[in-house]
MIVOKE-387114 format. One line per field, with one value per residue (C-alpha): x negated, y, z negated. Coordinates in Angstrom, 2 decimals. Layout:
<pts>
X	(X,...)
Y	(Y,...)
Z	(Z,...)
</pts>
This chain:
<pts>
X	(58.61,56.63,58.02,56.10,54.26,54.15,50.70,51.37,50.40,47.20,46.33,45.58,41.76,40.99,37.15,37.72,39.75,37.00,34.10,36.51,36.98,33.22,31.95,34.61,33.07,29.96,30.61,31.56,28.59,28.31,27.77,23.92,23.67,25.83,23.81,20.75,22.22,23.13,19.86,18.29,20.57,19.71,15.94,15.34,14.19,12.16,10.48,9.54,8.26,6.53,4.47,3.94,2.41,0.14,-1.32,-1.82,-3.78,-5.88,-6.37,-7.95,-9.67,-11.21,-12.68,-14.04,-15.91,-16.78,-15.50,-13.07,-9.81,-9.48,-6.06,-6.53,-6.26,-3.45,-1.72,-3.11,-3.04,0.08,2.60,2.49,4.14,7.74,6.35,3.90,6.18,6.74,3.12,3.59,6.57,4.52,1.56,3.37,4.83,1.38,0.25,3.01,2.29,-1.41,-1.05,1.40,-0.22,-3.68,-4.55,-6.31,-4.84,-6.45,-8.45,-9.85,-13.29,-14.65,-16.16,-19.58,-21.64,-23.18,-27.41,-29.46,-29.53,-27.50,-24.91,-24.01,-24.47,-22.14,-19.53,-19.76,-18.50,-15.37,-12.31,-10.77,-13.30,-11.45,-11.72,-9.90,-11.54,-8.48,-10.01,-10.35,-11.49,-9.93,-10.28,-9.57,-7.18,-7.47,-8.07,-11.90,-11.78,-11.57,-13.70,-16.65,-18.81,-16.60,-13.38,-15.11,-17.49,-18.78,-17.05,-17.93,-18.49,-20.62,-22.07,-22.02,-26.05,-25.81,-23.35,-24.64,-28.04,-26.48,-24.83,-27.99,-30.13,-27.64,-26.89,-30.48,-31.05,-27.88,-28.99,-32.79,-31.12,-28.53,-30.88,-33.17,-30.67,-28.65,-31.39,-34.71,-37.14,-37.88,-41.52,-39.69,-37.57,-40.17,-42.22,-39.26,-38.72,-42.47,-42.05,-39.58,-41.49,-38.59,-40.72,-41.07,-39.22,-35.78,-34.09,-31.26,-34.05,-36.26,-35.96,-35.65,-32.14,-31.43,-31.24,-29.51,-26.84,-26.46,-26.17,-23.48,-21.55,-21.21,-23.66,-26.42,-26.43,-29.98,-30.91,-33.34,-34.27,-37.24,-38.57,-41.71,-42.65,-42.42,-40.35,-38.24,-36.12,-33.82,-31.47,-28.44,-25.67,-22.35,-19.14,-18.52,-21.41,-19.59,-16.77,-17.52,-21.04,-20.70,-22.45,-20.31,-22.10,-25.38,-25.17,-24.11,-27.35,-29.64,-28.62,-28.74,-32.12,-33.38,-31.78,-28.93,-26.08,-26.61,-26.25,-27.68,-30.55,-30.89,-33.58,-31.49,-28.44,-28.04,-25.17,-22.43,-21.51,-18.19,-19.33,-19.82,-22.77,-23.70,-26.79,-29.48,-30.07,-33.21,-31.20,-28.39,-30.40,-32.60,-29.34,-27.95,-30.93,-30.80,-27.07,-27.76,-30.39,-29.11,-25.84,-27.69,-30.05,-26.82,-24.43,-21.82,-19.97,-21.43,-20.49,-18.81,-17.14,-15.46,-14.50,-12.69,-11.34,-9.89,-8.83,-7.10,-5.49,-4.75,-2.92,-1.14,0.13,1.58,2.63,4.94,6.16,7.32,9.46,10.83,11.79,13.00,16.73,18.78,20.65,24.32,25.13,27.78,31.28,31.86,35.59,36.85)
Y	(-86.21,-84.74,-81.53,-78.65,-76.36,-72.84,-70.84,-67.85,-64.66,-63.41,-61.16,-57.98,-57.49,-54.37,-53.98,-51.74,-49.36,-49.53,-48.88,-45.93,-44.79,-45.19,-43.09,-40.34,-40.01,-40.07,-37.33,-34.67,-33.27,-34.19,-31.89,-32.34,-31.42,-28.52,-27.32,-27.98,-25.73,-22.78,-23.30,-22.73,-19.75,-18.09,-18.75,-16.84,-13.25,-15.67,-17.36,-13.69,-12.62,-15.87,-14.68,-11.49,-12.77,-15.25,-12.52,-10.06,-13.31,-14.08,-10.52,-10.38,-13.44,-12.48,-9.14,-11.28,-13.49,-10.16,-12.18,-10.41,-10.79,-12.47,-12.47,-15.87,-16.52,-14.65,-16.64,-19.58,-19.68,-16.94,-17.04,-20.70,-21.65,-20.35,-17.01,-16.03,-13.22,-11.65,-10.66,-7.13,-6.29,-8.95,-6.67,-3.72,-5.03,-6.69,-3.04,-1.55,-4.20,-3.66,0.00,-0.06,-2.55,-2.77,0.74,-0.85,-1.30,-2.83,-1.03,-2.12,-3.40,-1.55,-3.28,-4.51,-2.21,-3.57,-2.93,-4.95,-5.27,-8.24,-7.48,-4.10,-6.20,-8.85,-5.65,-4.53,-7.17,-7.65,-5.48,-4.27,-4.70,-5.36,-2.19,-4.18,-6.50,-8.06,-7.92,-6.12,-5.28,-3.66,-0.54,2.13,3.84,6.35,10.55,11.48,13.08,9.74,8.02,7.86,4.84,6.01,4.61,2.49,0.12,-2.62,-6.34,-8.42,-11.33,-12.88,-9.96,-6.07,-5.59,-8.42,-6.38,-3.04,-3.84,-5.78,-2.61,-0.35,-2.06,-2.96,1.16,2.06,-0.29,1.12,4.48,4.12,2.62,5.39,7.97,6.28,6.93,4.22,1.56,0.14,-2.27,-4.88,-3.94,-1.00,-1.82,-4.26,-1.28,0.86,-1.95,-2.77,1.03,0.01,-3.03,-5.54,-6.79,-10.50,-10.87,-8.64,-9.15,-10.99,-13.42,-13.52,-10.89,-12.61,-14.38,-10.97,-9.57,-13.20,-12.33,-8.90,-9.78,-12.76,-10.48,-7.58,-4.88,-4.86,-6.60,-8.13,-8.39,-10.20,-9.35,-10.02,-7.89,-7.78,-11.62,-9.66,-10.08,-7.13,-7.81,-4.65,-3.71,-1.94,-0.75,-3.68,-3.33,-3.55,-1.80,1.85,1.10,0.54,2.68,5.24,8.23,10.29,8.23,7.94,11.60,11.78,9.41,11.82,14.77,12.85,11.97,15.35,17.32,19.08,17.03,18.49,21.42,24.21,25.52,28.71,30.01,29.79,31.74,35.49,37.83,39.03,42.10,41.20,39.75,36.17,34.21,32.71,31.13,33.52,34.01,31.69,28.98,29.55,29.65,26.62,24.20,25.52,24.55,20.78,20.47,21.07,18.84,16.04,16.23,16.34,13.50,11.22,12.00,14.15,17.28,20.68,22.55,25.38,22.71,21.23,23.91,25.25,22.01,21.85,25.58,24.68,21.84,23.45,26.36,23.83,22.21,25.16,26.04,22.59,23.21,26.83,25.92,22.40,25.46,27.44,27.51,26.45,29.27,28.59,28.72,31.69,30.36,33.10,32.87,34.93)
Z	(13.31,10.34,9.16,10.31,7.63,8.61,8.05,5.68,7.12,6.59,3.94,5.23,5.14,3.05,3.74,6.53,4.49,2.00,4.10,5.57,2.19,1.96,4.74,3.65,0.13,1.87,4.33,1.99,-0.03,-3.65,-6.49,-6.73,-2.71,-3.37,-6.59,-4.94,-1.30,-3.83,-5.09,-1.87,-1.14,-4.07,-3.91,-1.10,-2.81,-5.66,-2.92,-1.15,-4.92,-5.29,-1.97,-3.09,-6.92,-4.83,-2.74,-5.82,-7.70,-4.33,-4.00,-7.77,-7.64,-4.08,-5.56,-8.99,-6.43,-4.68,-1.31,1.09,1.60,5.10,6.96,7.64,3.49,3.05,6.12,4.39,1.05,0.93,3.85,5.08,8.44,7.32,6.07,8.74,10.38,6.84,6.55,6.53,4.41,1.40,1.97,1.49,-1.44,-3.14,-2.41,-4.46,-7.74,-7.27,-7.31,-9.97,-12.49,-11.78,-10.50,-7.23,-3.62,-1.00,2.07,4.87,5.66,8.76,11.38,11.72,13.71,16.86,15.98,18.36,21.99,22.64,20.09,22.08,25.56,24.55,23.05,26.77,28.07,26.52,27.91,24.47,21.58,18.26,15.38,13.31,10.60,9.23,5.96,2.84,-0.83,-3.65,-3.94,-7.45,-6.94,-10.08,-9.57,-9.12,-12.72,-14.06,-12.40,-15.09,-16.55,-19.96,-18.39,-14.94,-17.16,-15.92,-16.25,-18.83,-16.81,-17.07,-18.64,-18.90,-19.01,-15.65,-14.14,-14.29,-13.33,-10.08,-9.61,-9.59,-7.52,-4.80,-5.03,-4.61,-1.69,-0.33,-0.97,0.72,4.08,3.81,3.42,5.87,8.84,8.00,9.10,7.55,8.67,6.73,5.62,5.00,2.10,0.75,-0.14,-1.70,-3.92,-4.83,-6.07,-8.44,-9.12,-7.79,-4.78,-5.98,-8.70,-10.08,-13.43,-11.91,-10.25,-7.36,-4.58,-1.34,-3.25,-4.49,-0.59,0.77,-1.80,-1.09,2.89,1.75,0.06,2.50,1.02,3.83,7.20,7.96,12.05,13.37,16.59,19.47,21.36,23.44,21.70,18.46,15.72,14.32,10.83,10.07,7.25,7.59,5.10,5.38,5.49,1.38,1.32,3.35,0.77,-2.34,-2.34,0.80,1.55,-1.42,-3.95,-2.32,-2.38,-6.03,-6.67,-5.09,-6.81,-10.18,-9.28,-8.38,-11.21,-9.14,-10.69,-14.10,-15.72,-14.83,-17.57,-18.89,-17.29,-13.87,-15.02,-14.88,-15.73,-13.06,-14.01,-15.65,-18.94,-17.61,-16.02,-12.73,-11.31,-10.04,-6.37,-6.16,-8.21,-5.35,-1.92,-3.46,-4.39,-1.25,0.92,-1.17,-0.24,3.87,4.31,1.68,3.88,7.12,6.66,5.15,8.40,6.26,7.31,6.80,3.89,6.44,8.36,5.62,3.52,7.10,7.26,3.36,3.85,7.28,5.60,2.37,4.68,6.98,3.86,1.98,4.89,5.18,1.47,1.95,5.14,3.26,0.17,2.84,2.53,5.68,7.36,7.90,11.54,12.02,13.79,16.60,17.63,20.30)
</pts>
């Protein structure tokens, strides 16, 4: 019988082991993953700031483009899907740099007025009609004293002489509506600017793209309405339009215009009594008569009205700082 060979034990298979030892150096994180988790930790504030930089440059190149500043930008272009619920604390925050650096903040467009029939029907329906644009413009932000053409020039783009002019004839049609009662047919306004000799044609190009552009960009609202099978086009001031113009400025414009804004001459200046000068009695009831019905036929508050109202304020808030200087009384510990 032929010897008998014995099989040697088999070699103990080390590819298990291996692939243990593989999915162990896989489980724990390597040094990139753990750079790069640090990274993430520590980019949290730099990705807030990164938010708030990208809302201060749409903010600035909104107002360049004269285009407002929609909250549906901000959400887009700004906050993304992660940062949606941070929307008000990077506002805040924009605010502060815009304020800080630029001298602007943003305010609030109001909301378009409902004009013609249907508009107001259709606002009557709805339970809770929104006062809330959700958009806005930049704003100055400097005192009144230094708000002067010396210090507020016009951009240079594309040009100062383009600018300026854009800016007085958007003012004046501003200024005619305001002073119209806030609306103007269209006929209307055709013939205040055949007065200035901009009914066809205007230095920045022909009129009826002159008014498209101002509508576009929020200066003036245009309404077309029927009534009665006839056609009725109106004009109304727009949302930019109350903010960056308003009745304060349309007011300013007037008295410019009809020599009240200047200095008074000579001629209208008598002595007081005391060694000084002051403006004669006719010069007085005249400027005085100017200043009701200017404020009057633009909407604004009485002269009496709002100096009771500054003096009422002016009182309430001296009244605030005395009692913060007041000092605190100590309360007296009564012991039996």
């Amino acid at each position: 019988m032929p010897p008998t060979r014995k099989r040697p034990a088999p070699e103990a298979d080390s590819r298990p082991m291996q692939k243990q030892v593989r999915t162990h150096q896989r489980s724990s994180p390597t040094q990139d993953e753990m750079s790069a988790g640090e990274t993430e930790a520590k980019g949290a504030p730099t990705n807030f700031d990164a938010m708030v930089k990208d809302m201060v440059r749409l903010a600035l190149s909104s107002e360049y483009a004269r285009v407002p500043i929609r909250r549906t930008d901000i959400s887009n272009k700004v906050l993304g899907e992660r940062g949606s619920r941070q929307f008000k604390v990077v506002f805040e925050q924009a605010q502060r740099e815009l304020k800080r650096r630029f001298g602007m903040e943003m305010v609030e467009l109001p909301a378009r007025e409902k004009t013609t029939i249907s508009q107001r029907r259709a606002a009557q329906k709805t339970d809770k009609p929104s006062t809330s644009s959700k958009s806005w413009v930049l704003s100055t932000t400097l005192p009144q004293a230094y708000r002067i053409p010396s210090i507020l020039s016009p951009t240079k783009a594309p040009s100062s002489k383009t600018e300026s002019t854009y800016t007085a004839l958007y003012t004046f049609a501003i200024a005619v509506i305001s002073l119209n009662g806030g609306t103007l047919a269209e006929q209307k306004l055709e013939r205040y600017l055949a007065r200035m000799n901009v009914d066809s044609q205007t230095p920045l190009g022909k009129t009826d793209k002159f008014l498209q552009r101002l509508c576009k960009e929020g200066y003036l609202v245009r309404t077309r309405e029927v009534d009665g099978g006839e056609e009725i086009i109106e004009y109304t001031v727009g949302p930019r339009g109350k903010v960056e113009v308003g009745s304060g400025s349309v007011a300013g414009m007037v008295r410019e215009v009809y020599g009240y804004g200047q200095d008074i001459g000579d001629a209208d200046l008598e002595e007081d009594g005391e060694g000084g000068i002051r403006p004669t009695q006719v010069e007085q009831s005249v400027r005085k008569e100017f200043e009701m019905r200017l404020r009057r036929t633009l909407g604004m508050q009485p002269l009496k009205d709002k100096r009771a109202a500054d003096g009422a304020g002016a009182v309430e808030d001296e009244g605030r700082r005395r009692s913060s200087r007041r000092p605190v009384q100590p309360e007296s510990d009564e012991s039996d």
